[in-house]
N, CA and C of each residue as an Amber inpcrd file, in Angstrom:
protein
   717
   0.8470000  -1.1910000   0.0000000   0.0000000   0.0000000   0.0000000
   0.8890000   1.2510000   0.0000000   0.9210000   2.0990000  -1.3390000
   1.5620000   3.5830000  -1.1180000   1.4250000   4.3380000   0.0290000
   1.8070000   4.5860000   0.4820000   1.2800000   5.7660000   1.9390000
   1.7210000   7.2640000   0.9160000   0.8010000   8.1090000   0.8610000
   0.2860000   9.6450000   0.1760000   1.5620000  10.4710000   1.0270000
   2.5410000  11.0300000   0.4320000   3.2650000  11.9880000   1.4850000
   2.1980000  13.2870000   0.9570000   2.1660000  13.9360000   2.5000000
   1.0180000  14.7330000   2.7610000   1.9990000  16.5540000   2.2080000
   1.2000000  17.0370000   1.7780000   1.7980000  18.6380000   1.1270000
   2.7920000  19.3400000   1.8210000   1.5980000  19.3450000   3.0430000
   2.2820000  20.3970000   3.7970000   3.7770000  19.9960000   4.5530000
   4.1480000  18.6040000   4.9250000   5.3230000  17.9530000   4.5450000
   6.0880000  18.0350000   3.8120000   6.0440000  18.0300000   2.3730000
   6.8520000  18.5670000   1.2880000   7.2810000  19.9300000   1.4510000
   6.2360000  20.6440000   1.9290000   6.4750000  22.3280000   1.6910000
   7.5480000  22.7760000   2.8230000   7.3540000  22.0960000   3.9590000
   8.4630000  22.2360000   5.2100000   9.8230000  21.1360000   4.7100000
   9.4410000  20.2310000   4.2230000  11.2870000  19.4160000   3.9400000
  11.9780000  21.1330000   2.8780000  10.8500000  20.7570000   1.9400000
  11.5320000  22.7080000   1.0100000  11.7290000  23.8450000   1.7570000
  11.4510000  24.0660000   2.4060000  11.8780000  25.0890000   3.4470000
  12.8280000  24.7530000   4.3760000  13.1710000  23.6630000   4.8850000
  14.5530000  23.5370000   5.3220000  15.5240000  23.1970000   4.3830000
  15.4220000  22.9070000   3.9210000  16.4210000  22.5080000   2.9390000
  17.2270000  23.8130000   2.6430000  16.1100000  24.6520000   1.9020000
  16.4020000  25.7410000   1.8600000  16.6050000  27.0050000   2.1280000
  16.4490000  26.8270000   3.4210000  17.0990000  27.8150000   4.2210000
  18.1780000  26.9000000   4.8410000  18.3060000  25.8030000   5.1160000
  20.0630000  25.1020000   5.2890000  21.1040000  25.6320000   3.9920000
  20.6640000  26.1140000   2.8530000  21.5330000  26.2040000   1.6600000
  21.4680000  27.8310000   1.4170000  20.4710000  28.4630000   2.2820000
  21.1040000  29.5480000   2.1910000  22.0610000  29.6850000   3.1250000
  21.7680000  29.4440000   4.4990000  22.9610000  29.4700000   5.0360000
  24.1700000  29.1640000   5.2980000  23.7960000  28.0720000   4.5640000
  25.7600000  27.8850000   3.8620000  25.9610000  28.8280000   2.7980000
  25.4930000  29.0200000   2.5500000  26.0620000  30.0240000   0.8770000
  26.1380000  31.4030000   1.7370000  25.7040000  31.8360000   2.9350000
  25.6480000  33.0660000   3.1650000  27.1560000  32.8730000   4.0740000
  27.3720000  31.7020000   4.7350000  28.7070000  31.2300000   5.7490000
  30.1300000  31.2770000   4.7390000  29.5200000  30.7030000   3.6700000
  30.7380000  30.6400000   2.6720000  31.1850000  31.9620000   1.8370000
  29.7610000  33.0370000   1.7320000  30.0650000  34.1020000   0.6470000
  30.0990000  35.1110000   2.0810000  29.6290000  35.3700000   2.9960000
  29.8000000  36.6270000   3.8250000  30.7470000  36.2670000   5.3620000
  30.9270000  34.9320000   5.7870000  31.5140000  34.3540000   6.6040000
  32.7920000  34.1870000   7.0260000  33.4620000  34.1990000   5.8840000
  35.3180000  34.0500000   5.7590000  35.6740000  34.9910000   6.2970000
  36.6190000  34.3780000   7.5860000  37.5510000  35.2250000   7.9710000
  39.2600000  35.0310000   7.8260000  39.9690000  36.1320000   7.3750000
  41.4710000  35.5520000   7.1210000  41.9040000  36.4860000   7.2860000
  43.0730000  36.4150000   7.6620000  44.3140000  36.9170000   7.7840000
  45.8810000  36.6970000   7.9810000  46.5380000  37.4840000   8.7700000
  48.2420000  37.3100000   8.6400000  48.6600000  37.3610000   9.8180000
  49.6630000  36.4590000  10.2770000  50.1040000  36.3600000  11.4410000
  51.5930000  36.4330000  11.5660000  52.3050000  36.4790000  12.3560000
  53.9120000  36.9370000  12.4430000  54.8070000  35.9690000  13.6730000
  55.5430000  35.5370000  13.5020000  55.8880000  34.6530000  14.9570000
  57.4730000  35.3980000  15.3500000  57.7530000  36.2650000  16.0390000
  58.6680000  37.5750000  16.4270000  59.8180000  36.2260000  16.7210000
  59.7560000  34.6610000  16.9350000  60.7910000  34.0010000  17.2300000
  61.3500000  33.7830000  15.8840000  60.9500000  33.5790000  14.7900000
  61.5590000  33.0650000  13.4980000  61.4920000  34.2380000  12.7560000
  60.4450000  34.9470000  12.5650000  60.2940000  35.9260000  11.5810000
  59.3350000  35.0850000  10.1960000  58.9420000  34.2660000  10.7800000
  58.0120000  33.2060000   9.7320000  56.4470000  33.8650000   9.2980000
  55.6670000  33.4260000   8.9030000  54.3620000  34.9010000   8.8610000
  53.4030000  33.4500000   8.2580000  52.2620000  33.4460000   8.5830000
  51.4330000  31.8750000   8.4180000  50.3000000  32.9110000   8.0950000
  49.4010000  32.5640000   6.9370000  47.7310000  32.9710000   6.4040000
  47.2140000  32.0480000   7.4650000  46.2840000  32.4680000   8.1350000
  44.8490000  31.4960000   8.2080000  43.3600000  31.7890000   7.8170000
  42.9010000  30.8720000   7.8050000  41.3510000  31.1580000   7.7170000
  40.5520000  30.2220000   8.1620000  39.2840000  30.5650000   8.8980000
  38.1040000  29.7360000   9.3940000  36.9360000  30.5420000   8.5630000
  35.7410000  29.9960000   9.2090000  34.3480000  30.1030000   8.9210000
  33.7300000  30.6870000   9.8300000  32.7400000  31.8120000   9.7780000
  31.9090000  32.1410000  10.9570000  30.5660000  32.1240000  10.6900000
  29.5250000  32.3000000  11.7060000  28.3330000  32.8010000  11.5310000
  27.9730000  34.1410000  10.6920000  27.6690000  34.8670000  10.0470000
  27.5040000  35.9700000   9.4730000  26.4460000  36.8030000  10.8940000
  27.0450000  37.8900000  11.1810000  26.4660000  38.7690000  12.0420000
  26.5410000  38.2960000  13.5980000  26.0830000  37.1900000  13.9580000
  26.5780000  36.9080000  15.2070000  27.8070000  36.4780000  15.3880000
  28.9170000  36.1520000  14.0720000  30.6020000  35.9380000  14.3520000
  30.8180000  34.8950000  15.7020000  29.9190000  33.9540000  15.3160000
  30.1500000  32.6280000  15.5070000  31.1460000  31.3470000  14.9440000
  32.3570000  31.2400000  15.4470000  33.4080000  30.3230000  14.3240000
  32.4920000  28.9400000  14.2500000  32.4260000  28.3870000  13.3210000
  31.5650000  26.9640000  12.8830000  32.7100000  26.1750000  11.9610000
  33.8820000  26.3810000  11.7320000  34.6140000  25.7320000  11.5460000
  36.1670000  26.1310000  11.7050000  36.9170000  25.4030000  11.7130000
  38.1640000  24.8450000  12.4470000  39.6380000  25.8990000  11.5080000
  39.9600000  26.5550000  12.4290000  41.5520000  27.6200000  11.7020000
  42.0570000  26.8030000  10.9870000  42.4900000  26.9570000   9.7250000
  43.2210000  26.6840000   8.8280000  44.8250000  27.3420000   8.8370000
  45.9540000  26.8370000   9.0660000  47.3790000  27.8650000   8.6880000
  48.2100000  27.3780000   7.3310000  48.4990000  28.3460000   6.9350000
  49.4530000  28.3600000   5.4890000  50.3070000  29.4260000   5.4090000
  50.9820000  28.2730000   5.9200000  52.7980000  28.6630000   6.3270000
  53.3720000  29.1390000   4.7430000  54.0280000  30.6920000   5.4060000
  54.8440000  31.5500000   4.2420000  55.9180000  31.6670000   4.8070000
  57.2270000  31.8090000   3.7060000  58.8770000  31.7230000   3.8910000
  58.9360000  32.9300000   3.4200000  59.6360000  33.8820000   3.6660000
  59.7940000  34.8560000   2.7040000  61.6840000  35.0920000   2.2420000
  61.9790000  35.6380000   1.2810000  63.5610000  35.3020000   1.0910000
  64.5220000  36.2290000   2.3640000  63.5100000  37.0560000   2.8710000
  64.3060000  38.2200000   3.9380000  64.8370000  37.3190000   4.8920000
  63.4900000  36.5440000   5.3380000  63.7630000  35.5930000   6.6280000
  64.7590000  34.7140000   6.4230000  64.6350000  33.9420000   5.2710000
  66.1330000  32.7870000   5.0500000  67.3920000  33.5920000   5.1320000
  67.2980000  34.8410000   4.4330000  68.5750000  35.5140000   4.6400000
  68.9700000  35.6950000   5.8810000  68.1890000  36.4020000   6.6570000
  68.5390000  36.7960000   8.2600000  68.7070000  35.1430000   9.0400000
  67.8290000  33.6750000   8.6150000  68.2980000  32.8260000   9.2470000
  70.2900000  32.5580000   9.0100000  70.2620000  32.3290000   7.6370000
  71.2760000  32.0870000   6.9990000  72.1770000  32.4200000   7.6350000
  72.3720000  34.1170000   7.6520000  73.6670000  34.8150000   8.1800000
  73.5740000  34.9370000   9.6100000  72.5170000  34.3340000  10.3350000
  72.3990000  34.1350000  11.5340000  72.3820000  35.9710000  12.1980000
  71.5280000  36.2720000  11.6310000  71.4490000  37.9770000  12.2220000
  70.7800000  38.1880000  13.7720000  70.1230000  37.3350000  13.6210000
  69.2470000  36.8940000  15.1390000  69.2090000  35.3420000  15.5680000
  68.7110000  35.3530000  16.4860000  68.8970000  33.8890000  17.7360000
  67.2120000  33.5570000  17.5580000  67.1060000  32.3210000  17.0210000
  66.1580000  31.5290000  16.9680000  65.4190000  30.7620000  17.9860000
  64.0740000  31.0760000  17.8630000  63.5230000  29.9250000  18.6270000
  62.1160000  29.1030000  17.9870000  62.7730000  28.1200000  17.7240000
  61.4570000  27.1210000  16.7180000  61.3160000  25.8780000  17.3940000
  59.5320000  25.3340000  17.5860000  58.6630000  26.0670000  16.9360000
  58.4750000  28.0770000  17.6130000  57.9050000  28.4810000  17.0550000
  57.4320000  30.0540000  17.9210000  56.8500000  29.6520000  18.9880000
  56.9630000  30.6650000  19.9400000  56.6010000  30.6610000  21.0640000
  54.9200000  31.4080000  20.8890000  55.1180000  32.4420000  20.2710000
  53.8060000  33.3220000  19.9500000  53.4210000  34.2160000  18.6030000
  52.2230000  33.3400000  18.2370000  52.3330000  34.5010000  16.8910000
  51.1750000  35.5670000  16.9020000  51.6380000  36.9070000  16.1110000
  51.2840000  38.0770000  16.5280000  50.4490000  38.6300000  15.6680000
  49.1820000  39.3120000  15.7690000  48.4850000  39.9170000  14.4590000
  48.8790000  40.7020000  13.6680000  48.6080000  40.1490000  12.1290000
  49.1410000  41.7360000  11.1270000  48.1530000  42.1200000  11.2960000
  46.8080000  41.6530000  10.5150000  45.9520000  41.8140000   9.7830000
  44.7500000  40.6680000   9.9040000  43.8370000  40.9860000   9.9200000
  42.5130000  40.3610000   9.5620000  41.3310000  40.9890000   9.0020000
  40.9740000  39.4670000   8.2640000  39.6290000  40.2730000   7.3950000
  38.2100000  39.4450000   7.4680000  37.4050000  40.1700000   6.9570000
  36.3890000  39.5470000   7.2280000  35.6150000  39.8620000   5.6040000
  35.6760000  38.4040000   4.9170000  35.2760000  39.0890000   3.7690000
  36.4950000  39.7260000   2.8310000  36.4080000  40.2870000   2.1250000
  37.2890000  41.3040000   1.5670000  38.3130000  42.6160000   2.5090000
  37.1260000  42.9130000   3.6430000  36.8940000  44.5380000   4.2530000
  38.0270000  43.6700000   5.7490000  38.8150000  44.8660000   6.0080000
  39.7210000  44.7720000   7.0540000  38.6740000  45.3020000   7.9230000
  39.1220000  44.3340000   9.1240000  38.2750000  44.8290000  10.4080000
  39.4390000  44.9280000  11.1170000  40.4930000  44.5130000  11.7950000
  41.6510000  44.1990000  12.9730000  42.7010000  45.1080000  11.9900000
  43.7140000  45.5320000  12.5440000  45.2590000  45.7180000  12.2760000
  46.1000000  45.5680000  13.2750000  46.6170000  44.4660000  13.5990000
  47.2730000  44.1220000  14.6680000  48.5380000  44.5130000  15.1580000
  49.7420000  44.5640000  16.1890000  50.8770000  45.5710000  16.3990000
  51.9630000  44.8100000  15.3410000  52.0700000  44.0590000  14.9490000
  52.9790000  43.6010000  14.5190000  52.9450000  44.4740000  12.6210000
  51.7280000  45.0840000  12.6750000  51.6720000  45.3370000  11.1060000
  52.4850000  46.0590000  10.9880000  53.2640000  46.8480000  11.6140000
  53.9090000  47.9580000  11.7450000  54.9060000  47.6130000  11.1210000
  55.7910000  45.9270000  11.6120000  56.9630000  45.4980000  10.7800000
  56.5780000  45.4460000   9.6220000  55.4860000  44.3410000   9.3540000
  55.1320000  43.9590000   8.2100000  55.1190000  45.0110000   6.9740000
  55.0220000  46.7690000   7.2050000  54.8030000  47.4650000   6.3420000
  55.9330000  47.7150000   5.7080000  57.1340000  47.9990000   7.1460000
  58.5930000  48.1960000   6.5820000  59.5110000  46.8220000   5.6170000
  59.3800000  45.3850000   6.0970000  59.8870000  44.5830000   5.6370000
  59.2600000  44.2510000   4.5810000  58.0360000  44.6240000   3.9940000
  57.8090000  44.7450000   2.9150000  58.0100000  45.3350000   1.6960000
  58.6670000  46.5480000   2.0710000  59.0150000  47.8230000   1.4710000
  59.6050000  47.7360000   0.4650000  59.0760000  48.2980000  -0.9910000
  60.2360000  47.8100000  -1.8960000  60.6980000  49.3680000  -2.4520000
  61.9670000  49.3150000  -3.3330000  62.3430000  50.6450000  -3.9980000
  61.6060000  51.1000000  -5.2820000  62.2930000  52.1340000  -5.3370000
  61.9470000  52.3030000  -6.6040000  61.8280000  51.4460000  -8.3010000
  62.7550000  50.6710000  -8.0370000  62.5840000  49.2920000  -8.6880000
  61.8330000  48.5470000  -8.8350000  61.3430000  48.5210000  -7.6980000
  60.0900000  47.3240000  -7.4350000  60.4190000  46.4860000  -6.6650000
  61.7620000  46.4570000  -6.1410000  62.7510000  45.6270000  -5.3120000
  62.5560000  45.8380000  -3.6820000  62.5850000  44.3640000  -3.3790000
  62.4040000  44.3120000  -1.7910000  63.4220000  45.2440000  -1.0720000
  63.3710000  46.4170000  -0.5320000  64.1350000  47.5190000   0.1430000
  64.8490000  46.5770000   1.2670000  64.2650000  46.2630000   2.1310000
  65.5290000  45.5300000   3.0490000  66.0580000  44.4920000   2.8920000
  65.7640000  43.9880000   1.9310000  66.1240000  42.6330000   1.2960000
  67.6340000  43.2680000   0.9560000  67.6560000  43.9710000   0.2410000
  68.7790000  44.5870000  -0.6540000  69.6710000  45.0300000  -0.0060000
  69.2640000  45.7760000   1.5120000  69.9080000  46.7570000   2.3070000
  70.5970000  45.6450000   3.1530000  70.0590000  44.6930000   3.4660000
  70.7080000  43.2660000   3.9010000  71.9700000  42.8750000   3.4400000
  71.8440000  43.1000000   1.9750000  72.8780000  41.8580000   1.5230000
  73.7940000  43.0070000   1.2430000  73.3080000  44.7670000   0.8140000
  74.2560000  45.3990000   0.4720000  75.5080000  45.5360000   1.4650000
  74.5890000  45.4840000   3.2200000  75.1550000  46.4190000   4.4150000
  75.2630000  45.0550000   5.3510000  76.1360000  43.8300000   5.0890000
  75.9290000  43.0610000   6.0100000  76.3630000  43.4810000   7.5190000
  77.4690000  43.8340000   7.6670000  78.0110000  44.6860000   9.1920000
  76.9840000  45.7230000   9.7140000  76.2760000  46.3500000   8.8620000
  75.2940000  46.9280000   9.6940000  74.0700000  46.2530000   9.9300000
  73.5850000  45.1980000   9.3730000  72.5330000  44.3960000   9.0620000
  72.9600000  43.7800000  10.2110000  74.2100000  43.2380000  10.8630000
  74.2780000  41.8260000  11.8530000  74.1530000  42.9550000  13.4880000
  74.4020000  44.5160000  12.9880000  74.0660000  45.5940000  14.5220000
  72.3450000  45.2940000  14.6190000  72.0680000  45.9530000  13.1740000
  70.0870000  46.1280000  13.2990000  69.3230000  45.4250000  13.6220000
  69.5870000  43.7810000  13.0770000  68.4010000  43.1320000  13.0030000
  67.8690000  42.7040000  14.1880000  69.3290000  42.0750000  15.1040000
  68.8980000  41.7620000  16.3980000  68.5740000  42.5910000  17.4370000
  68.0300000  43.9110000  17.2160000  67.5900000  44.8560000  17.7490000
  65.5660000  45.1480000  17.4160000  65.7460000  44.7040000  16.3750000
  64.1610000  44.4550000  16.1410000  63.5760000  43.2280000  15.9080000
  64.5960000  42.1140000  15.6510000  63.9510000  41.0550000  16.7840000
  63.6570000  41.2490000  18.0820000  64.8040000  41.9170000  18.9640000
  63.9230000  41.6510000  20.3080000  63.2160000  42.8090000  20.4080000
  62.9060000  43.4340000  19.6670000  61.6410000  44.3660000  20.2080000
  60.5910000  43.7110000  19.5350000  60.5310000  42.7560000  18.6480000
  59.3900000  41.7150000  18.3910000  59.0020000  40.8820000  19.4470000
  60.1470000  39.8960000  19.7670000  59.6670000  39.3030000  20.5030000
  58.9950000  40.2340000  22.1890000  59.3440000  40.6520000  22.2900000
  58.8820000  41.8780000  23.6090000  57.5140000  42.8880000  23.3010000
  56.9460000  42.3490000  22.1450000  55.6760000  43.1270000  21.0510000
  55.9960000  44.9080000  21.6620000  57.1500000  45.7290000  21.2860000
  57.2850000  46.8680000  20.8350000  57.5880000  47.6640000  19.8350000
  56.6870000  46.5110000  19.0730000  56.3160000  46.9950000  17.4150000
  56.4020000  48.7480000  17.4030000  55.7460000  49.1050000  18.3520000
  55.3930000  50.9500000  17.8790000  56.8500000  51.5820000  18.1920000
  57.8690000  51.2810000  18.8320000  58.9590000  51.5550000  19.1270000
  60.0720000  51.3250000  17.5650000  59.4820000  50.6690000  16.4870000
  60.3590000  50.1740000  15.5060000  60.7400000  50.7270000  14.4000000
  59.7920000  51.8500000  13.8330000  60.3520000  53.0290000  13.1140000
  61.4290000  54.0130000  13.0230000  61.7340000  54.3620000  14.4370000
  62.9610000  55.4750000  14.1670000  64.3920000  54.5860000  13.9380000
  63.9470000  52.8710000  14.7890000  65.4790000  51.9390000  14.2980000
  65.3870000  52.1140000  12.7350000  64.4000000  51.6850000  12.2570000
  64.3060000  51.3310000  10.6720000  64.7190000  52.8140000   9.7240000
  64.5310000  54.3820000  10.6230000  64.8910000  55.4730000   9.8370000
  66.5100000  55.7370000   9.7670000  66.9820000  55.0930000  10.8010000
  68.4290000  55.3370000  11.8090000  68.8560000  53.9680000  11.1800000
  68.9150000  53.0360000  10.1590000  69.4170000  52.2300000   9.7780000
  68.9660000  52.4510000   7.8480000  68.3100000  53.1370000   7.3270000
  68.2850000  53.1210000   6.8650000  69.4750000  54.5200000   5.7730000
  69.7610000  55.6420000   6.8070000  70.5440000  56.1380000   6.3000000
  71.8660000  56.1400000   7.1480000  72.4020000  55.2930000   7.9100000
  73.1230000  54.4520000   8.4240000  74.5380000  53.8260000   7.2790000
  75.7260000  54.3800000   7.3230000  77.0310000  54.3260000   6.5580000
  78.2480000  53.5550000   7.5930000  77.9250000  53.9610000   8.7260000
  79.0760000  53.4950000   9.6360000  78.4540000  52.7190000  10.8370000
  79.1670000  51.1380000  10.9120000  78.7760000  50.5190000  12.1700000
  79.0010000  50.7370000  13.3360000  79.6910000  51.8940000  13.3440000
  80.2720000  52.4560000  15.3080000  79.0250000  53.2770000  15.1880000
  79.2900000  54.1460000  14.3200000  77.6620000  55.2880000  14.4130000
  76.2790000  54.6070000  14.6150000  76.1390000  53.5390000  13.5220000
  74.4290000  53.0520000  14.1380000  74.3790000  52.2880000  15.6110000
  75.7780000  51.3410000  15.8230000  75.1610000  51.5180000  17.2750000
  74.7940000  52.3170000  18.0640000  75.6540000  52.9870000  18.2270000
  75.3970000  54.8220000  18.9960000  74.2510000  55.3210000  18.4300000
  74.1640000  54.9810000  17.7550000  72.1450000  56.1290000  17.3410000
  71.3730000  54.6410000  17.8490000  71.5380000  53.9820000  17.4020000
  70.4510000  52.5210000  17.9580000  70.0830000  52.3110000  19.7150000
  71.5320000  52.7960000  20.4690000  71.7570000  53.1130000  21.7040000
  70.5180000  53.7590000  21.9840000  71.2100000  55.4040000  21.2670000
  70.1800000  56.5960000  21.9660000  68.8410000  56.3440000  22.0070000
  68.8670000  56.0250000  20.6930000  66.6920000  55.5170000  20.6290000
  66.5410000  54.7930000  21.5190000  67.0080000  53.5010000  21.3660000
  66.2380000  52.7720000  22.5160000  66.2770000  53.0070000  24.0830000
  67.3100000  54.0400000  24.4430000  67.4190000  54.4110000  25.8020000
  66.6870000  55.2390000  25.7810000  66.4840000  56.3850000  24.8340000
  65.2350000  57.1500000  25.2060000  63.5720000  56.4070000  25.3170000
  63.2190000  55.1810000  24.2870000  62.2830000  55.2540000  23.9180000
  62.0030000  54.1490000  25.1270000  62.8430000  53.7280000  25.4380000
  62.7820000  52.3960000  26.6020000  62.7710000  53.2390000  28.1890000
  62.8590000  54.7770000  28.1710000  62.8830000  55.0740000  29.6920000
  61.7590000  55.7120000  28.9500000  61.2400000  56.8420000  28.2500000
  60.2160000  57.3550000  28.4260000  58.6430000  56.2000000  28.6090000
  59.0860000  54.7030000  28.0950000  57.8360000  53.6190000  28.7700000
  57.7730000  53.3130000  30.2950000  59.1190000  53.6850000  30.4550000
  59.5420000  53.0700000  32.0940000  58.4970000  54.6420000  32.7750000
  58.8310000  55.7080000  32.6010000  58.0430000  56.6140000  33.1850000
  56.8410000  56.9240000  33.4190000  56.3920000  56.1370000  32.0210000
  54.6600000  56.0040000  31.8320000  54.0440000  54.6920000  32.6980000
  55.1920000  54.0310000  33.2560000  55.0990000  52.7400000  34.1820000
  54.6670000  53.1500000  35.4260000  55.5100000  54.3520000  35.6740000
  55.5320000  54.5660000  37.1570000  54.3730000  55.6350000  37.8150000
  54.0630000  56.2920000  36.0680000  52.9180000  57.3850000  36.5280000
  51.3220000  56.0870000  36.9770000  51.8410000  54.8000000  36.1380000
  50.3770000  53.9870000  36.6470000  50.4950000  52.5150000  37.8030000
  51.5830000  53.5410000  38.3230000  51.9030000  52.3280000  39.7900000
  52.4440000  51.6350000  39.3340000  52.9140000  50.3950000  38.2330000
  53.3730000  49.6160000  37.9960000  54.7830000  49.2710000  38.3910000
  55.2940000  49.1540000  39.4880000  56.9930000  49.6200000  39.8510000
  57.6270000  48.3330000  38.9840000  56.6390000  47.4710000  39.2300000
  57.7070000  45.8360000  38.5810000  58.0610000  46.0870000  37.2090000
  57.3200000  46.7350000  36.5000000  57.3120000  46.6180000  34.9320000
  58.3600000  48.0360000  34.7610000  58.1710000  48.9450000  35.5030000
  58.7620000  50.2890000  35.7170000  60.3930000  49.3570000  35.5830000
  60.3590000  48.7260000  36.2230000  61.7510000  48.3200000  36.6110000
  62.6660000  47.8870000  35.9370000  61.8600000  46.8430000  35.0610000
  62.3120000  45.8810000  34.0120000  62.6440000  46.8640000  32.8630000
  61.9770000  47.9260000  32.8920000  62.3800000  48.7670000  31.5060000
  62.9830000  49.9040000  31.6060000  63.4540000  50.4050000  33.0010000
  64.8040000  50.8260000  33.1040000  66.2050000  49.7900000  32.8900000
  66.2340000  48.6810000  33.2570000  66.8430000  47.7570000  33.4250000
  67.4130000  47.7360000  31.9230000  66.6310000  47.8870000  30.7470000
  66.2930000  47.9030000  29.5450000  67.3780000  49.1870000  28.9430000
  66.9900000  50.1830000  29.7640000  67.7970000  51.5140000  29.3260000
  68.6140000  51.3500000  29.6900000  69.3070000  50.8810000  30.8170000
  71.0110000  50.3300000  31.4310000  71.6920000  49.4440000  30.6730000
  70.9850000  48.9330000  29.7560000  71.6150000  47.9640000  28.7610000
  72.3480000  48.3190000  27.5860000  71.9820000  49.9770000  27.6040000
  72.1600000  50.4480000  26.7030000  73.1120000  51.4630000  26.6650000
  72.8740000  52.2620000  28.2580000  73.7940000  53.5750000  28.2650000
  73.6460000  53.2330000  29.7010000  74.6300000  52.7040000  30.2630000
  74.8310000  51.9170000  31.7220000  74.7690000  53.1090000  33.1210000
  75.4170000  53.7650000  32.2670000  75.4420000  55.3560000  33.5670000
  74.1970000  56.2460000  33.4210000  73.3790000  56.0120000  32.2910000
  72.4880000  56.9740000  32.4650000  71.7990000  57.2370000  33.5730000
  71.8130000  58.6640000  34.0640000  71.5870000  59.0030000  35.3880000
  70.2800000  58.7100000  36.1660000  69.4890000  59.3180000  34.9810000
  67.8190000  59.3310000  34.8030000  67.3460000  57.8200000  34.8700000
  67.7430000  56.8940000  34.1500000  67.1350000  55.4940000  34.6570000
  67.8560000  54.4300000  35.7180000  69.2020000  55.1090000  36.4300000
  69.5410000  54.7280000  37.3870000  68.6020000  55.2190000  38.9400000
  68.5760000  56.6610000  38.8600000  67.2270000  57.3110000  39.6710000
  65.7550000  56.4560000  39.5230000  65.5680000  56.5720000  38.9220000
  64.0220000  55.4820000  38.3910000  64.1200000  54.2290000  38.8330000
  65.5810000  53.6340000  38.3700000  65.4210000  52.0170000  38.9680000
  65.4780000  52.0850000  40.4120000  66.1320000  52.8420000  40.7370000
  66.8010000  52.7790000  42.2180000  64.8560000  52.8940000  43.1120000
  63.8020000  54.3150000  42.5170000  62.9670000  54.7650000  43.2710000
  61.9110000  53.4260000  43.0730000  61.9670000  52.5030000  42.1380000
  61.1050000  51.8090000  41.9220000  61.5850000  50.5190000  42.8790000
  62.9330000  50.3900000  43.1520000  62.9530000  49.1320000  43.5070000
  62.6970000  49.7290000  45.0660000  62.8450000  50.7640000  45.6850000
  62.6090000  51.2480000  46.6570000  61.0830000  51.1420000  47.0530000
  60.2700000  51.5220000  46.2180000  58.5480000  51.4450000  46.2020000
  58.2190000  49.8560000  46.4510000  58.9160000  49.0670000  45.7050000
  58.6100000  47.9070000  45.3460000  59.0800000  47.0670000  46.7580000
  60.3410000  47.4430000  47.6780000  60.2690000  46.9500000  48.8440000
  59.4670000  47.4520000  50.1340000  59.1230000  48.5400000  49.7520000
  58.0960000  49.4010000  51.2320000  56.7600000  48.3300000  50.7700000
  56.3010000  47.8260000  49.5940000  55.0980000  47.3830000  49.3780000
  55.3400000  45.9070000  50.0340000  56.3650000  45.6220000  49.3150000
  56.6900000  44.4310000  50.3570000  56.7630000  44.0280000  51.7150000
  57.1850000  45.1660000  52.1370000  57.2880000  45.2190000  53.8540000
  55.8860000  45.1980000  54.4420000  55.0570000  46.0480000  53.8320000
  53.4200000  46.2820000  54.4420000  53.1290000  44.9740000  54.1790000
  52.9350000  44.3040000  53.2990000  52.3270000  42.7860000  52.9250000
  53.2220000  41.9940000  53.6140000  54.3690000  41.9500000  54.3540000
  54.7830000  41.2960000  55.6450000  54.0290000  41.7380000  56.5160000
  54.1580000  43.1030000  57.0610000  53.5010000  43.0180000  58.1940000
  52.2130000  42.8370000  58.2440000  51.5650000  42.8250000  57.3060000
  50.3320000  42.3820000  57.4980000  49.3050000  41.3980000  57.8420000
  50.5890000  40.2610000  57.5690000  50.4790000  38.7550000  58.1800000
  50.5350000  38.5620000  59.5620000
């Protein structure tokens, strides 16, 4: 005996169906999210992409990574310009999108704009400045590695202006010095205006690394480690 499938049955299987197929087509055409990531230990840079909900930015499927080499990075591995650590410890946002349309710009884009940089040629700018200026290339690089790995991306421009018209390797240390002792105590100060003595500390510590007598972050370290034991003492006696 046929059993009659009843209309209004048909009309609801068609209605899910099809609204299940719009919403994949709306997950797949308005949903994609991708972007660029940076790992400050290698200098390696990985695409990913997942799937979201459209409007509530719900992920419904699983990060994808697609690992990029670029020739800067083999060079700087090669000549060993910086100290490695693989796998990365942490990777950092350039960029993300949603769709076509940038929503995020993350701190690390900041490198990404300069090491991208090409000349007038069309030619990768530090690529070139690398292989032209190796003695100054083996002062620079490991100077913005570790301000990668330490994410003080916004600190990385005046190295990259101060190396870029940079002729003598006694001179760019000495200008590489000054910046970072200035730019590393004026954070230490902005430490101390928000209580922070521990972090205050660590980034004078930072400026002594650089210009050992400087007066100004010897005063600072000295008042912070001073703050930092009276706080200590109250949280003894308080026990």
């Amino acid at each position: 005996m046929n059993r009659r499938i009843h209309p209004q049955f048909v009309r609801f299987s068609i209605w899910v169906i099809g609204g299940v197929f719009l919403l994949l087509l709306s997950i797949v055409v308005f949903g994609n999210v991708h972007g660029l990531e940076f790992a400050p230990d290698t200098f390696a840079r990985r695409y990913y992409s997942y799937f979201e909900l459209p409007i509530a930015h719900v992920q419904v499927w699983p990060v994808s990574h697609t690992p990029q080499t670029s020739p800067l990075q083999r060079l700087l591995q090669n000549k060993k310009y910086m100290t490695y650590s693989s796998p990365p410890k942490r990777w950092d946002l350039v960029a993300s999108y949603r769709g076509s349309s940038l929503f995020t710009l993350g701190p690390a884009e900041v490198l990404r704009r300069y090491v991208d940089a090409v000349d007038a040629d069309d030619k990768p700018y530090w690529l070139t400045w690398t292989k032209d200026h190796p003695k100054l290339a083996r002062i620079f690089w490991p100077e913005i590695a570790d301000l990668a790995q330490q994410q003080h991306y916004s600190l990385m421009p005046d190295l990259f202006d101060a190396a870029s018209c940079a002729k003598d390797p006694v001179l760019l240390r000495s200008e590489l010095n000054r910046i970072l002792s200035e730019k590393y105590e004026s954070l230490a100060n902005l430490q101390i205006k928000l209580e922070r003595y521990d972090v205050a500390e660590g980034l004078y510590n930072k400026v002594l690394e650089y210009e050992p007598t400087r007066a100004a972050s010897l005063t600072g370290r000295a008042a912070c480690r001073k703050r930092l034991e009276g706080m200590k003492t109250k949280r003894t006696d308080g026990h």
